[in-house]
N, C-alpha and C positions, 0 to 999 in steps of 0.2 A: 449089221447089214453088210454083205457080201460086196466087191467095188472089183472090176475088171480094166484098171486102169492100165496104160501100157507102160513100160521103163521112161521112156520119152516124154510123158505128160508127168510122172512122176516125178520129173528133173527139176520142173517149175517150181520151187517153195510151196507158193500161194497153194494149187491144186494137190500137193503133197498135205500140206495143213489141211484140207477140206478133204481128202481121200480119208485123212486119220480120225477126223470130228463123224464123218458117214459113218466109219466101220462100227464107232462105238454106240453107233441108233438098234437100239433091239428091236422097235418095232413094239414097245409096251403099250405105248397108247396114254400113257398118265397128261403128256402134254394137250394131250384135243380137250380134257378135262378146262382149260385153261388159256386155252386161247383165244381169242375177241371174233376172228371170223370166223373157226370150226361152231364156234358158239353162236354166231348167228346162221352158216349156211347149210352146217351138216356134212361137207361136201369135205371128201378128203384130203384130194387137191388143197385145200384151205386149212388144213392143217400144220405141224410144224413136222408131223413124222413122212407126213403127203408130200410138202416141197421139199423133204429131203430127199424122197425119193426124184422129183423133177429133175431138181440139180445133180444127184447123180447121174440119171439119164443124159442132160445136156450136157456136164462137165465130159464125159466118158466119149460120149459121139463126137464132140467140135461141131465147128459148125454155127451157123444162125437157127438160136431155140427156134423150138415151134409156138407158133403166138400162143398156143393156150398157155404153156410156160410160163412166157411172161406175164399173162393175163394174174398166173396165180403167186409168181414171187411178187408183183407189183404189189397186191392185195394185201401183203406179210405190213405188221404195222413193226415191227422190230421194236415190239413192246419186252420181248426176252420173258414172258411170265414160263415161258416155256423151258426157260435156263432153271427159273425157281425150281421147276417141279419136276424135271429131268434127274432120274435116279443114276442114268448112265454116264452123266459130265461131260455131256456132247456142248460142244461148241456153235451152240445154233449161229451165234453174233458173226464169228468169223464164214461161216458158210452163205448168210445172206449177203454179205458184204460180198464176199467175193462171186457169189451168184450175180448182183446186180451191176459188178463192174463187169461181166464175163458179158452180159447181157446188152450193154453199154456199149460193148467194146464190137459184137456183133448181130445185134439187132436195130433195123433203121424202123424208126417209128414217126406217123405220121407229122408232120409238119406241125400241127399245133400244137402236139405232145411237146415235139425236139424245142417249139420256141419257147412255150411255159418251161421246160423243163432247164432251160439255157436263163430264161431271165430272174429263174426263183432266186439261184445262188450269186447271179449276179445284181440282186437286189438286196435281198435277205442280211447277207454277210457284211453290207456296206452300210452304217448308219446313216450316212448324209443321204444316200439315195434313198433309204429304206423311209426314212421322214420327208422328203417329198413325195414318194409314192403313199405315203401315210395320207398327205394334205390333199394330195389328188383324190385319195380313195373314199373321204370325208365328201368330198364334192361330188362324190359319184352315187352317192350311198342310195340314194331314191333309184336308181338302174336296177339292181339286185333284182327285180321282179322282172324287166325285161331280160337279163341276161338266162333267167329260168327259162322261160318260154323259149328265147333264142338255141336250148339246149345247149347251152354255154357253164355248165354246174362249176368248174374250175372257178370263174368271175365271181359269180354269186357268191361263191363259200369264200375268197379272200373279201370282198366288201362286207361280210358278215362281221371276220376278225378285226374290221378296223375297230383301233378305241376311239375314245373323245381325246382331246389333247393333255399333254400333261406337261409342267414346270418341272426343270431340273434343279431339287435344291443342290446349293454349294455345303457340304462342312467339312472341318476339320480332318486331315488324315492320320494326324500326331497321336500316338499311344496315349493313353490319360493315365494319370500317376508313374510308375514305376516300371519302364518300359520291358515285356517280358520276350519280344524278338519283333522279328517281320515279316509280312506275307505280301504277295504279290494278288491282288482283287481283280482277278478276269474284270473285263470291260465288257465283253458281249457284244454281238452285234442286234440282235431284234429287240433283248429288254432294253438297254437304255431308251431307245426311241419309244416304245412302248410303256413301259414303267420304270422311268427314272427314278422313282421314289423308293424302290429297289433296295439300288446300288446306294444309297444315300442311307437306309434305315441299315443296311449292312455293315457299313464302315462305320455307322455310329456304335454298332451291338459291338465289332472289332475292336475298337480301341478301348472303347469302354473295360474291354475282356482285357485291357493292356496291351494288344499289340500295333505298331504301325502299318498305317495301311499304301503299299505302293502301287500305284498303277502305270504299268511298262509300257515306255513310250515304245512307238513299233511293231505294239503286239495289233492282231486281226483277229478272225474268226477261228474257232477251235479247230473245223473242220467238217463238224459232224454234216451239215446237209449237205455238203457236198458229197459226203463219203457214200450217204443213205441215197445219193442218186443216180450212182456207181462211180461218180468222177472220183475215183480213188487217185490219181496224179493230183487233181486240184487239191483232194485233199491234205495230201501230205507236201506240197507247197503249202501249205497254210500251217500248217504243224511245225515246219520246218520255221518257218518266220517267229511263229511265237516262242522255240525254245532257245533261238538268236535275242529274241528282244529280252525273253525273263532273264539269260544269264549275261546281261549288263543291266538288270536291276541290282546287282550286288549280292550277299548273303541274304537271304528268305528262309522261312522254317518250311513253310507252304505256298500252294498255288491253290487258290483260293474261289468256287464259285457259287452264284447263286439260282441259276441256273441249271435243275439237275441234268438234264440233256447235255451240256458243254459235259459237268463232271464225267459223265462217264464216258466221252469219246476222251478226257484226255489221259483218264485213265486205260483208253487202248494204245494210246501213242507208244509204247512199246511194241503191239501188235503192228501197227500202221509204219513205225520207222526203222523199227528195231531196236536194239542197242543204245541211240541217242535217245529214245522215247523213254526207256525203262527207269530211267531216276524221275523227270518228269510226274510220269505215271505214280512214282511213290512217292510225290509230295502233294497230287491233289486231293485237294477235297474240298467236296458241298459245304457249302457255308455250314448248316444244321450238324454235321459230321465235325467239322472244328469247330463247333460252339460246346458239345457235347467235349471234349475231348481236354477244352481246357478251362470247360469251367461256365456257367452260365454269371453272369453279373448278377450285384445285388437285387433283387426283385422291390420295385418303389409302389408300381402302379396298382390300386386297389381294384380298380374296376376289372370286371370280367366277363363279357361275353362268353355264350357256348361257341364252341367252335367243332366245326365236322372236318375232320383232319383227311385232303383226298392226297393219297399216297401215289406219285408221281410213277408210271414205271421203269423210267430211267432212274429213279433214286431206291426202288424196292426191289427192281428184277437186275437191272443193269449195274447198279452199283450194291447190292446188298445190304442197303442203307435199311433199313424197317424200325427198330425199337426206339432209336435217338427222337426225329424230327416227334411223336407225340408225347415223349417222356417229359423233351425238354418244355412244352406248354403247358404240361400241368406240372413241372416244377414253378414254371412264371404264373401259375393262379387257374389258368383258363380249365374250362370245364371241356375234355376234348371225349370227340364222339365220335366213333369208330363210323364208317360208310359202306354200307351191305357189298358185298363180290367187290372190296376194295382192289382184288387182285387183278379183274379188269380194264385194260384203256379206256380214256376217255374216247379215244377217238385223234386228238391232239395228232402225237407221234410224230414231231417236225414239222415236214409239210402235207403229211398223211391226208390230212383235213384240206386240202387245195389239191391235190390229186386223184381221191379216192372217197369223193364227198359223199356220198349215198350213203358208202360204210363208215365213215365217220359222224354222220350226221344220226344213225341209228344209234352209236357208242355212246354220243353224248347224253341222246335224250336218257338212255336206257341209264347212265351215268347219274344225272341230274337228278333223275327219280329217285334215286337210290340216297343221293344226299339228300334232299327234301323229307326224306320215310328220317332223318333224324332229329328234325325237329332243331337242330341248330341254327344260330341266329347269324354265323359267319361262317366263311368255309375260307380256310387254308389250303393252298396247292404250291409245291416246292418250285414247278417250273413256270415259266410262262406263257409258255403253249399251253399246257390245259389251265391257265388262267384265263386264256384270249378264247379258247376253247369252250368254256363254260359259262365265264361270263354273261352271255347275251340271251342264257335263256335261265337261268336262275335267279331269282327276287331274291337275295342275299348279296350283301359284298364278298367280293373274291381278292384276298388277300395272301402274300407270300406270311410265309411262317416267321421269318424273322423281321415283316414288320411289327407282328406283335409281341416278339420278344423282345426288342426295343424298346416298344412302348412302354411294354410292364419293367423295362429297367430303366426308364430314364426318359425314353422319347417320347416325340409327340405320336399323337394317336396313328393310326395311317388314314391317307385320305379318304381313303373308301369310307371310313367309318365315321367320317365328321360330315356336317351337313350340306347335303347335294354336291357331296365327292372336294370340297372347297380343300385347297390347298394350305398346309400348316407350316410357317416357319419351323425350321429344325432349332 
């Protein structure tokens, strides 16, 4: 694609990176093939070749976008299915980013956009608020039907994601046997408050695997929803804090999460800080990604459920994760079942599903059908967004993948799958 940018805007890094991601868009079309909203709207604009061209438009002008602009980078779920399938190696990731910080930076949008859009990251990212906002939301949950009516869709879709409460088990961080190094185990900010049973089935699979598990006092949130809601400054204060707190955790092998959404913003932390990011970036990895890598534990557990494996697209598109997370559950016994247009969003995609509920609430159902056509008795999903995402309309337990590789090495079952969700001493 042709860019008419002047010496002057090409001076900026940021818009130099995204003038060079443009030029290498041909215009093939392989991505509308693959994308969640061209696939439902048709509408080109809603594509990933369509808002390359917007954001050329807007980057090249300056200026405050024109609303439809925004109407259509807002709509982008930065699922990246579109990185998969892109023959040309364009940078969609870096172009949306910096579309929505550019957009951020000069477009005022209405008041109840600016205040949701202010309170997500200053909730979201904070565990203690995010579990009061949890207990509130528990309290609120019969609303849901007035805030529809109200034309309040933002409300309704976060009282949806609320779970039921959950116990934090305590265990062990100590290597077991013969200790083979150490990794530093993100903290997270939504899963723990949401599914501590998580981080808990995690550190059991890790040690088990021989290594120590540290968790860095000082660290926060990775960055990512901030980054995806253009606060790219919030973002990289947040980036900056964690890679202060991991190097006084001491020597580590990895950075460690469970979480695929964190993995792959901290695998941009090169992009996002530069220079300081780029060692970072090549120590992280999704838990499923270091379990493959160094070995799956003995296999104890007989029992085996089917399981319909839902491929995260921050762990399939964003991070190029694909073969590990269902090798390794049918190396632990499980009978795993592929999920039709796995290549598809749930819908999830951060806060995608609290800002842009109509088309997330179509991704899911369209989602949900797709696992149900396999007849599997559980389903696995890497991240916790399309856990919280799918959860409340599927009759299956919605389990992280390494609570069952746990299981079948040693752990207790996960609670989903014990009776009426009843919580299991570790």
């Amino acid at each position: 694609m042709r860019t008419a940018f002047t010496p002057e805007q090409l001076a900026d890094p940021k818009t130099a990176a995204s003038a060079g991601a443009i030029r290498k868009c041909v215009h093939c079309g392989f991505c509308t093939a693959t994308c969640p909203t061209y696939v439902l709207t048709g509408d080109e604009r809603d594509s990933p070749r369509g808002r390359i061209e917007l954001i050329r438009e807007m980057l090249e002008g300056g200026g405050p976008p024109a609303p439809s602009t925004v109407t259509h980078i807002d709509r982008c779920l930065s699922c990246l299915a579109c990185t998969t399938t892109c023959p040309s190696g364009v940078d969609y990731a870096q172009l949306i980013d910096h579309a929505r910080a550019y957009i951020e930076a000069h477009h005022r949008r209405p008041w109840f956009e600016r205040t949701l859009r202010a309170l997500i990251p200053a909730i979201l990212t904070r565990p203690r608020r995010l579990r009061l906002a949890l207990f509130a939301g528990r309290l609120a949950r019969p609303l849901g039907p007035l805030f529809e009516r109200l034309k309040a869709p933002q409300l309704a879709a976060l009282l949806r994601l609320v779970p039921p409460p959950a116990a934090t088990p305590q265990v062990s961080r100590a290597a077991r046997g013969r200790a083979k190094g150490r990794v530093v185990l993100l903290q997270g900010c939504v899963e723990p408050a949401m599914a501590p049973q998580i981080r808990a089935a995690a550190i059991r699979l890790i040690t088990r695997a021989g290594y120590e598990v540290v968790l860095a006092e000082g660290e926060g949130c990775c960055g990512a929803i901030s980054e995806h809601l253009g606060r790219a400054g919030e973002a990289q204060g947040m980036a900056r804090a964690n890679l202060s707190a991991w190097a006084k955790a001491g020597k580590i092998d990895a950075i460690v999460t469970t979480a695929a959404g964190c993995g792959t913003a901290l695998k941009a932390y090169g992009r996002l800080l530069g220079q300081p990011g780029e060692a970072t970036a090549a120590k992280a990895r999704d838990v499923l990604e270091f379990i493959a890598e160094v070995g799956l534990p003995e296999v104890v557990t007989a029992r085996r459920p089917s399981v319909a494996y839902h491929a995260a697209c921050s762990l399939q598109h964003g991070q190029q994760i694909k073969a590990a997370p269902p090798r390794l559950l049918a190396e632990a016994g499980y009978e795993v079942r592929q999920v039709p247009e796995g290549h598809l969003c749930c819908g999830s995609a951060g806060v995608y599903n609290i800002l842009q509920s109509a088309f997330a609430t179509q991704l899911r159902d369209r989602k949900a059908a797709n696992i149900r056509s396999t007849g599997a008795t559980v389903l696995a999903a890497g991240n916790i967004g399309c856990m919280a995402q799918l959860s409340p309309v599927l009759d299956m337990p919605v389990v992280h993948p390494v609570e069952l590789l746990d299981w079948a090495t040693g752990g207790p079952p996960p609670p989903a799958l014990t009776p009426a969700g009843a919580r299991v001493s570790p």
